[in-house]
LOVO-393278 format. One record per residue (C-alpha): residue in three letters; z, y, x. Coordinates in pm, whole numbers, plus 50000, padded with zeros to 5 digits. Each point is the difference from the previous one (the first is absolute). Layout:
BEGIN
- code/pz/py/px
- ALA/Z/Y/X;
...
// end
This chain:
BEGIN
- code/pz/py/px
- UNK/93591/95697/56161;
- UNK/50065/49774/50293;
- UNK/50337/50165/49998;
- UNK/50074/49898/49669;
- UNK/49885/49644/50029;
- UNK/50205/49971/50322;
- UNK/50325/50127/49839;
- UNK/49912/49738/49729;
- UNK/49922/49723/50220;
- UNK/50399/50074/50122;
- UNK/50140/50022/49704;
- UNK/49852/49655/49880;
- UNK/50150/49854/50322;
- UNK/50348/50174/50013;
- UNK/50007/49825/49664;
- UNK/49842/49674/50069;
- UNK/50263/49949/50235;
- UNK/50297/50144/49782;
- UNK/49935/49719/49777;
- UNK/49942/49745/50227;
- UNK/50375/50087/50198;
- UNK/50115/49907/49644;
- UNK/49840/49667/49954;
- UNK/50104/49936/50375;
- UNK/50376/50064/49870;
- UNK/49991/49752/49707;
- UNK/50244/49693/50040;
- UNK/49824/49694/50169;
- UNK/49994/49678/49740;
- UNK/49755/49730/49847;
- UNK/49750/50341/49871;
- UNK/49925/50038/50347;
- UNK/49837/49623/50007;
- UNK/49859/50070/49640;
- UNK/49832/50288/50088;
- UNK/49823/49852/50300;
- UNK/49911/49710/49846;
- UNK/49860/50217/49686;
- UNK/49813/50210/50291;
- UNK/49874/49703/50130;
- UNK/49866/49840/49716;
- UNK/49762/50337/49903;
- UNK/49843/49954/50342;
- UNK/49619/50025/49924;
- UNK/50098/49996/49664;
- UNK/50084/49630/49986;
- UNK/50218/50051/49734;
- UNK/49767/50211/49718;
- UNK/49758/49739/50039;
- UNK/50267/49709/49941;
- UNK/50085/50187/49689;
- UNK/49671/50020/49898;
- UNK/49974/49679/50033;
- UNK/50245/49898/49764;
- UNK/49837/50271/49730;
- UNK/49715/49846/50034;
- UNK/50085/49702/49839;
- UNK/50090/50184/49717;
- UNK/49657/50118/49793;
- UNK/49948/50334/49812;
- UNK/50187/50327/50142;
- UNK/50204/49817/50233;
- UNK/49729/49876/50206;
- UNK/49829/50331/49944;
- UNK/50315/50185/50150;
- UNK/49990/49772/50332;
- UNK/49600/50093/50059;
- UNK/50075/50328/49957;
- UNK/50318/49978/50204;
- UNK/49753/49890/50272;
- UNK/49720/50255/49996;
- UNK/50249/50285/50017;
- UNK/50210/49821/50287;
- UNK/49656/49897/50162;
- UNK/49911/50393/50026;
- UNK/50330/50119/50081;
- UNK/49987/49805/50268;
- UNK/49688/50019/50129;
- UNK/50036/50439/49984;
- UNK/50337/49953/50179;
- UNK/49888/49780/50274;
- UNK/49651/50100/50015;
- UNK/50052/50402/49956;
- UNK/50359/50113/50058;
- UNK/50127/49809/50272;
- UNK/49721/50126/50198;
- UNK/50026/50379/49949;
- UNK/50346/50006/49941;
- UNK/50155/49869/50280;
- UNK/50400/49970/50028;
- UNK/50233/49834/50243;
- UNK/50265/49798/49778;
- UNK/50378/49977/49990;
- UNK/50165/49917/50303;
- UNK/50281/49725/50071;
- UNK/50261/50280/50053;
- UNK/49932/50100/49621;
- UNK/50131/49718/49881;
- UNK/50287/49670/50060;
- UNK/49803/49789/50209;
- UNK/50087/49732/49747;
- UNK/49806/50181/49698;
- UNK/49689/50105/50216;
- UNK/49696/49795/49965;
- UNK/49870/49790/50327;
- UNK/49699/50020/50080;
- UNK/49942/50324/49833;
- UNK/49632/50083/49915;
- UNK/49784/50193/50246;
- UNK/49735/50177/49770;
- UNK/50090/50369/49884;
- UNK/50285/50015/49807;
- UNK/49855/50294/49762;
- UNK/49948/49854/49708;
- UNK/50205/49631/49919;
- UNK/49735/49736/49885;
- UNK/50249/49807/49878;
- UNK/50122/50255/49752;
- UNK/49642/50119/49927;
- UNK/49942/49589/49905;
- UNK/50276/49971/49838;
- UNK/49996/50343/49747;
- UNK/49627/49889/49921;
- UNK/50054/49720/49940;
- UNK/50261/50012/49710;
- UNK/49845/50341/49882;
- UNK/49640/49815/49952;
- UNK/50187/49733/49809;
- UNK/50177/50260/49805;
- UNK/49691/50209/49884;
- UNK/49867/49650/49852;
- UNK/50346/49849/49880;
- UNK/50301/50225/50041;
- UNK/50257/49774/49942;
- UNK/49908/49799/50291;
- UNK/49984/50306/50202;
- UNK/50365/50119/49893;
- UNK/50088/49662/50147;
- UNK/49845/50017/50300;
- UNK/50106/50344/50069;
- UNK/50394/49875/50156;
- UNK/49714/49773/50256;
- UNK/49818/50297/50106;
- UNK/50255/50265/50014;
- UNK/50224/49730/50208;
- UNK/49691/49916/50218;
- UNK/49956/50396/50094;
- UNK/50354/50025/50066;
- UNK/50062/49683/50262;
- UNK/49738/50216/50194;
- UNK/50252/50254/50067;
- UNK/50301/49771/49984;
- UNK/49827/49766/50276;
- UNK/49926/50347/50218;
- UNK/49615/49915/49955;
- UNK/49888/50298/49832;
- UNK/50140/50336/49904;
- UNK/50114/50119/49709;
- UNK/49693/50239/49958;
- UNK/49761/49730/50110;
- UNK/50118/49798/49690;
- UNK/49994/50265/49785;
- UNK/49624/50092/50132;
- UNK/49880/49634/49933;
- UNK/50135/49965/49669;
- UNK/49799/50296/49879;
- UNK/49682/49860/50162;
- UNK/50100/49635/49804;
- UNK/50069/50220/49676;
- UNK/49674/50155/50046;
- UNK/49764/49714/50074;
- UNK/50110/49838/49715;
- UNK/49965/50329/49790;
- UNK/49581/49981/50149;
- UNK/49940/49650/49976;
- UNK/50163/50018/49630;
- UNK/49632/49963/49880;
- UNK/49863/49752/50193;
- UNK/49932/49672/49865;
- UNK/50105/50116/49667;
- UNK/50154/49769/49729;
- UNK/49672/49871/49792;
- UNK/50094/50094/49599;
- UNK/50019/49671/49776;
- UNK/49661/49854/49906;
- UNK/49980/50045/49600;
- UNK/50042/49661/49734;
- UNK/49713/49779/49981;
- UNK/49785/50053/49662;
- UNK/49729/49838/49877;
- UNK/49739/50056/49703;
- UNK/50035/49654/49835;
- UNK/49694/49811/49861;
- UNK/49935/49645/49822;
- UNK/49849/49703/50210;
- UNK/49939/49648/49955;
- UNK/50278/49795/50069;
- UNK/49910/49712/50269;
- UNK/50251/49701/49963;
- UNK/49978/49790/50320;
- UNK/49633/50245/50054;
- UNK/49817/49888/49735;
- UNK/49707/50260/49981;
- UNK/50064/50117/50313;
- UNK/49762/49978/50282;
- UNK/50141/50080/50354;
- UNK/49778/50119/50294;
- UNK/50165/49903/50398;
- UNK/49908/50182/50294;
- UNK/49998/49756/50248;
- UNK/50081/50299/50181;
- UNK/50271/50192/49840;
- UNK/50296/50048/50236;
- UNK/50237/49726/49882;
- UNK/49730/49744/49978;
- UNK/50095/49628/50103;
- UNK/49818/49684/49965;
- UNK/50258/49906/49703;
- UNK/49967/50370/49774;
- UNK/49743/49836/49787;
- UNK/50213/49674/49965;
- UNK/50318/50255/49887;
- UNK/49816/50244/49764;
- UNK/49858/49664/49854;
- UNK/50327/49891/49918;
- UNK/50155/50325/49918;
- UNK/49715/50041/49766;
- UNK/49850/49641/49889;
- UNK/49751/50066/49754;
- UNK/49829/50287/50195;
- UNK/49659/50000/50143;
- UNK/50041/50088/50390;
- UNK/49706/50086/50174;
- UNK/50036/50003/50367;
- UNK/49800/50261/50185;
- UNK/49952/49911/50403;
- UNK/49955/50272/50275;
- UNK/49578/49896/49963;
- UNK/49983/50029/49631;
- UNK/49944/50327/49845;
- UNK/50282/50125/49817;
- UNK/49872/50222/49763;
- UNK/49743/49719/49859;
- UNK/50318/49806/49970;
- UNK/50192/50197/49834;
- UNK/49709/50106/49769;
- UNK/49948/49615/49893;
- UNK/50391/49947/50004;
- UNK/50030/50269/49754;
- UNK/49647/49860/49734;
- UNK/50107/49697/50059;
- UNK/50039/49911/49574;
- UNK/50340/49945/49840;
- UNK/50154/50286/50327;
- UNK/50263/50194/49805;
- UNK/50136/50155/50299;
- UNK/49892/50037/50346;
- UNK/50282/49916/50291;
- UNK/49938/50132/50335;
- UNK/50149/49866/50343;
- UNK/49948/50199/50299;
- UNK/50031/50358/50196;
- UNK/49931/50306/49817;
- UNK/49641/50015/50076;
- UNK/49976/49660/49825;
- UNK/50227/50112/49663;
- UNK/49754/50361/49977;
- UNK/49719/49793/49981;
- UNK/50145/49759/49730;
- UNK/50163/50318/49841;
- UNK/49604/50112/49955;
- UNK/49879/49685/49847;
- UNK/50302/49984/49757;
- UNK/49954/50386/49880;
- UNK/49635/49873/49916;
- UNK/50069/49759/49794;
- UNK/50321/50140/49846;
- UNK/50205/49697/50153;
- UNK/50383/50051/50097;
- UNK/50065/49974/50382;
- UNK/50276/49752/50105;
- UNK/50046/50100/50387;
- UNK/50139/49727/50224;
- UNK/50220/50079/50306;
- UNK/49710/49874/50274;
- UNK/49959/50325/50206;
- UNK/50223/50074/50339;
- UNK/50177/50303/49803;
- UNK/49840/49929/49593;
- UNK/50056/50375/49940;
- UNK/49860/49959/49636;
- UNK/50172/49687/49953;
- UNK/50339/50221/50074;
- UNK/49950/50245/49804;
- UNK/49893/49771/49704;
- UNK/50322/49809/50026;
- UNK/49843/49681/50053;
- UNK/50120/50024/50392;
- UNK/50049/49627/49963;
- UNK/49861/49679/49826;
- UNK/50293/49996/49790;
- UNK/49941/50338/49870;
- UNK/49671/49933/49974;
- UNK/50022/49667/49809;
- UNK/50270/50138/49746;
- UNK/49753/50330/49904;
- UNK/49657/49767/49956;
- UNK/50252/49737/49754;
- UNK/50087/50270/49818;
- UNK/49696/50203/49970;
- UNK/50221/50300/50155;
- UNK/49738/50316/50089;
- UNK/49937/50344/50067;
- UNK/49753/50263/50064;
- UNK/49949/50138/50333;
- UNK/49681/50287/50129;
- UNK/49758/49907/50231;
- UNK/49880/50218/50217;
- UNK/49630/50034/50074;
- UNK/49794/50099/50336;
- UNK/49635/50092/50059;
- UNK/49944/49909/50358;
- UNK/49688/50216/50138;
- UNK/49889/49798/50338;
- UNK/49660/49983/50211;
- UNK/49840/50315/50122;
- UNK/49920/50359/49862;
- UNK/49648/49939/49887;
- UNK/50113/49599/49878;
- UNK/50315/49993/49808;
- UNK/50180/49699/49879;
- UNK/50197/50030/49709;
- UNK/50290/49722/49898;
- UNK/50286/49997/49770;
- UNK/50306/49837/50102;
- UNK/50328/49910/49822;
- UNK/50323/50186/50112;
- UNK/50326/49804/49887;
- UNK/50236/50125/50274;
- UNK/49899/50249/50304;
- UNK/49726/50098/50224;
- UNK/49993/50250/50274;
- UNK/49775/50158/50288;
- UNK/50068/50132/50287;
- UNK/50329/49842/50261;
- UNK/50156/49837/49703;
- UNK/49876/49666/50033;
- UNK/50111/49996/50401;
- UNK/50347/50098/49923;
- UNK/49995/49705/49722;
- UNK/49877/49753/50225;
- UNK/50262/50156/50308;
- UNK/50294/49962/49754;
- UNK/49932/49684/49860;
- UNK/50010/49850/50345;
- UNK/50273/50187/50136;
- UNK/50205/49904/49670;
- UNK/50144/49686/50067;
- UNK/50155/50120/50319;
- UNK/50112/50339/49885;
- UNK/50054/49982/49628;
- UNK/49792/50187/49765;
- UNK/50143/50379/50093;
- UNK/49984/49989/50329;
- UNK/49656/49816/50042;
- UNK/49874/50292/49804;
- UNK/50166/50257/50215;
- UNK/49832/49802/50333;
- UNK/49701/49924/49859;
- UNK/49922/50405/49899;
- UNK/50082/50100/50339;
- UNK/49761/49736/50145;
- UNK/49731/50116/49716;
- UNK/50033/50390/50016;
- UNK/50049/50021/50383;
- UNK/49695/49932/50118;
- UNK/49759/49976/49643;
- UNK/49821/50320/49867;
- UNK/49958/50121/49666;
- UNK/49663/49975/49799;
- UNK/49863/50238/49819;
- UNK/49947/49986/49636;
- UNK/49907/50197/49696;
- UNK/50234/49927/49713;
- UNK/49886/50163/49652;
- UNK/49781/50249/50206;
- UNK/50317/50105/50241;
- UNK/49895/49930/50363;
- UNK/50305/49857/50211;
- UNK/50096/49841/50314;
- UNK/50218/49696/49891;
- UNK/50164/49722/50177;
- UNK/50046/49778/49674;
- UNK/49914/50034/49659;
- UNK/50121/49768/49771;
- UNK/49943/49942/49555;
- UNK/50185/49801/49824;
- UNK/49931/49832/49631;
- UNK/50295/50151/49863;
- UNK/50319/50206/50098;
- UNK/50161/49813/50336;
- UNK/50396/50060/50100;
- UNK/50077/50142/50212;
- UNK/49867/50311/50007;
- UNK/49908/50030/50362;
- UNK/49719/49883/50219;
- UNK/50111/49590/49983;
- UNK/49943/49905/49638;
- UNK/50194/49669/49881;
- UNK/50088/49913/49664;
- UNK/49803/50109/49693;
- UNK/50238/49949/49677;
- UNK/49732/50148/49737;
- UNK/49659/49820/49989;
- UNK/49830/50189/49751;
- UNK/50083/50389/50046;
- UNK/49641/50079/50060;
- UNK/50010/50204/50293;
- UNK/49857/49941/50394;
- UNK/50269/50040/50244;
- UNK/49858/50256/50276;
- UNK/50181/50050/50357;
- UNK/49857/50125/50310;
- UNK/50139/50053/50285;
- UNK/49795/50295/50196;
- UNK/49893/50180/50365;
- UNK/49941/50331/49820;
- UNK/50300/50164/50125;
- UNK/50083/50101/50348;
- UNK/50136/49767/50223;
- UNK/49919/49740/49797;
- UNK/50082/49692/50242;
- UNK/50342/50157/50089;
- UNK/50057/50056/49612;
- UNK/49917/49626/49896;
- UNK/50211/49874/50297;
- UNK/50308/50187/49941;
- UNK/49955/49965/49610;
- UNK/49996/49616/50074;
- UNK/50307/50019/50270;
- UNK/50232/50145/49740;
- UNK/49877/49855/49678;
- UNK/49890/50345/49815;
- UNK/49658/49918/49958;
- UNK/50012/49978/49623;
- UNK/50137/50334/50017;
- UNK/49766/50167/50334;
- UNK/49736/50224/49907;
- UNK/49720/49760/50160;
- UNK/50097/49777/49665;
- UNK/49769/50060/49714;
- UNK/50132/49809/49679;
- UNK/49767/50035/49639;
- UNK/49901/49869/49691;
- UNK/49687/49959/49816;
- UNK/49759/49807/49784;
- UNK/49700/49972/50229;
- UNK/49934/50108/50394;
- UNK/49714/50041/50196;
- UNK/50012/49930/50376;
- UNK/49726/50039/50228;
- UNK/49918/49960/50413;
- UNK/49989/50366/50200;
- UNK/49848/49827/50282;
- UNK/49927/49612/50073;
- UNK/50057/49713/49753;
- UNK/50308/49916/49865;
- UNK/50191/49658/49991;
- UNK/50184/49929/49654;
- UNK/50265/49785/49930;
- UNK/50005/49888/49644;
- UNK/50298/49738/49913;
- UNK/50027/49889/50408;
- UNK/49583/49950/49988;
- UNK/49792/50202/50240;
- UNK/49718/50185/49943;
- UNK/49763/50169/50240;
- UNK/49746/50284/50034;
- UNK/50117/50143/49713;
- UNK/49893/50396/49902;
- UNK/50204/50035/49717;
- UNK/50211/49898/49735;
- UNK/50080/50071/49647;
- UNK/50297/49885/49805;
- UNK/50058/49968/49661;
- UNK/50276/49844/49749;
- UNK/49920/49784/49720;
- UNK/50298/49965/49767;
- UNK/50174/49730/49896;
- UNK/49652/49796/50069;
- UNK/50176/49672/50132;
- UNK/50302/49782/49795;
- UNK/50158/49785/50245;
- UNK/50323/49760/49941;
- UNK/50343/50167/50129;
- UNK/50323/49813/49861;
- UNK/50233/50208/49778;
- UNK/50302/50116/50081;
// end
């Protein structure tokens, strides 16, 4: 055996060097310059990333192509550097292989089994390829030129090239998965309804939370004028909001009840308007007004133009019985679900993201802010429908969410009558090392610690201490267990037409 690999190991460099006494014999001209220069401008991939870039200006595939591009030269280079070069040690060309003119100064000291360059630039334009191949095709006269000035220049040899291109090819062959292209949310539909029409809000009485997250000293003055002939009551951080809203919504000649304020704030004015059959008309006065989104009244104009018209629809509401207070001494509560609520590290990795978002951006906040969460946090255990696990979020939606993995953000159907269940769980082995890698490469949605279902009702309760639940961003604690249910098409609430 050792014989064979040593009659190999001579053949590959009786080769190595035929080829490189040819490239040594090629005519001297302006290629020799180009080649350096190209050679010099892959150095620690400098160029891929310039390219990128550009794509990345460009949305859809394009910019899809350039992450990828990334990943794949990220691990190629990381396995060539980190792995290779270290138990594959080679000396590299020498000046007498080559004009002194075409031979690179300095030349590199690491091993020159296998070329990082060429590993960089193969994975790169391969990982673009897999998500875009036309862009790969063009890259491919970059790449195969890059391997090539590595030879040309005397820096590598031939078999070195040859070695790191198949690494590039294959990184970008394993990474081909991660951080997968998400599938196109579906159309926005709605079940439409009738509703009083409000011209300049007349009949329309309008409850502020002083504070809602885009509260300012002149909101009441603007929703005034926006909408002149509603009644606004203005609820401050010592009144009690629920009163309020109770004696907002009986106060006589209310057609429809307006809501300004978080989503803790619209749930409880959702409640009072399913009670007394009144349409909802939901303001944009939270920090993110998920409802408000979703209904299509994002802004005031939207807003304004749907209560005018007497524009509706019907949308579910979901329905939890909070069990609180010791064994022997239960407390029993319903509360109103319009959105989301969750138990277990969810509501850290919220709260993580949302201040890590304005520095980072959205996706990579969320990539940051799991590490941070899951590192050092520990799953809770919970019985769900009588199924004891070990979970490190669960999560129910009112309604289907896109996309289908474990961060939920746009809900285009507000009536299908279904509770959005995803948990994220510590039943499996390794379980820390699982969530961390799953969040590293972006294949949670698809890891088998992800647990995606559907159903009408759920029933969630505490394996050990007291939960805390997070219903529509509101906190509750010492919780024991939950149940949810779905009441459809209970609430109308204005959303403009198309």
């Amino acid at each position: 055996m050792q014989r064979k690999w040593r009659r190999g190991h001579q053949w590959i460099s009786r080769t190595d060097k035929y080829l490189v006494r040819h490239v040594s014999k090629l005519p001297g001209g302006n290629h020799d310059a180009f080649f350096r220069r190209l050679s010099a401008s892959a150095n620690h991939g400098k160029l891929w990333m310039g390219i990128a870039a550009v794509l990345a200006i460009i949305p859809g595939r394009p910019r899809r192509a350039a992450l990828h591009g990334l990943i794949a030269q990220a691990v190629a280079s990381a396995v060539t550097n980190g792995v290779f070069k270290t138990v594959l040690p080679r000396a590299r060309p020498l000046p007498e292989h080559l004009p002194v003119f075409r031979f690179v100064h300095p030349q590199p000291k690491s091993s020159s089994m296998p070329s990082g360059h060429s590993a960089s630039a193969v994975a790169f334009a391969v990982g673009a390829g897999l998500v875009k191949p036309s862009l790969g095709a063009s890259l491919t006269p970059a790449a195969l030129g890059v391997a090539y000035s590595r030879v040309h220049t005397g820096a590598h040899w031939p078999s070195d090239v040859l070695f790191g291109s198949a690494i590039g090819a294959g990184a970008a062959l394993v990474t081909r998965r991660w951080w997968p292209v998400r599938p196109p949310f579906p159309q926005t539909a709605r079940t439409w309804t009738t509703a009083p029409q409000l011209p300049e809000g007349e009949g329309l009485a309008i409850v502020v939370n002083t504070l809602g997250g885009s509260f300012t000293k002149e909101t009441a003055a603007a929703l005034q004028q926006v909408f002149p002939k509603a009644y606004i009551k203005t609820v401050q951080p010592e009144d009690d909001l629920c009163a309020a809203i109770t004696e907002t919504s009986d106060r006589p000649g209310t057609r429809a009840l307006g809501v300004w304020g978080g989503d803790g704030t619209v749930g409880a004015a959702a409640t009072a308007a399913v009670e007394r059959s009144l349409p909802l008309l939901v303001l944009p006065g939270g920090t993110i007004n998920h409802f408000a989104r979703d209904a299509g009244t994002g802004s005031l104009k939207e807003a304004l133009a749907a209560a005018t018209k007497g524009e509706a629809a019907l949308a579910d509401v979901g329905t939890i019985t909070v069990q609180r207070g010791l064994a022997g001494k239960p407390e029993k509560a319903e509360v109103t679900m319009l959105n989301t609520s969750s138990l277990g590290l969810y509501p850290n990795f919220v709260r993580r993201r949302e201040q890590l978002q304005p520095a980072l951006g959205k996706p990579l906040a969320g990539v940051v802010a799991m590490f941070r969460t899951f590192a050092a946090g520990t799953p809770t255990t919970l019985t769900v429908d009588g199924r004891l696990h070990r979970v490190w979020i669960a999560y129910v939606g009112r309604g289907r969410y896109y996309p289908r993995d474990h961060a939920p953000l746009l809900r285009p159907v507000m009536d299908d009558g279904v509770l959005d269940i995803r948990m994220i769980t510590a039943d499996e082995s390794f379980a820390r090392l699982r969530l961390l890698w799953s969040v590293l490469t972006g294949t949670l949605a698809t890891s088998r610690i992800t647990h995606l279902s559907e159903a009408k009702e759920v029933r969630i309760e505490a394996g050990g201490a007291p939960m805390v639940l997070a219903v529509d961003g509101e906190a509750l604690a010492g919780v024991r267990s939950v149940e949810y249910r779905v009441r459809p098409r209970a609430l109308a609430y204005y959303s403009p037409r198309p």
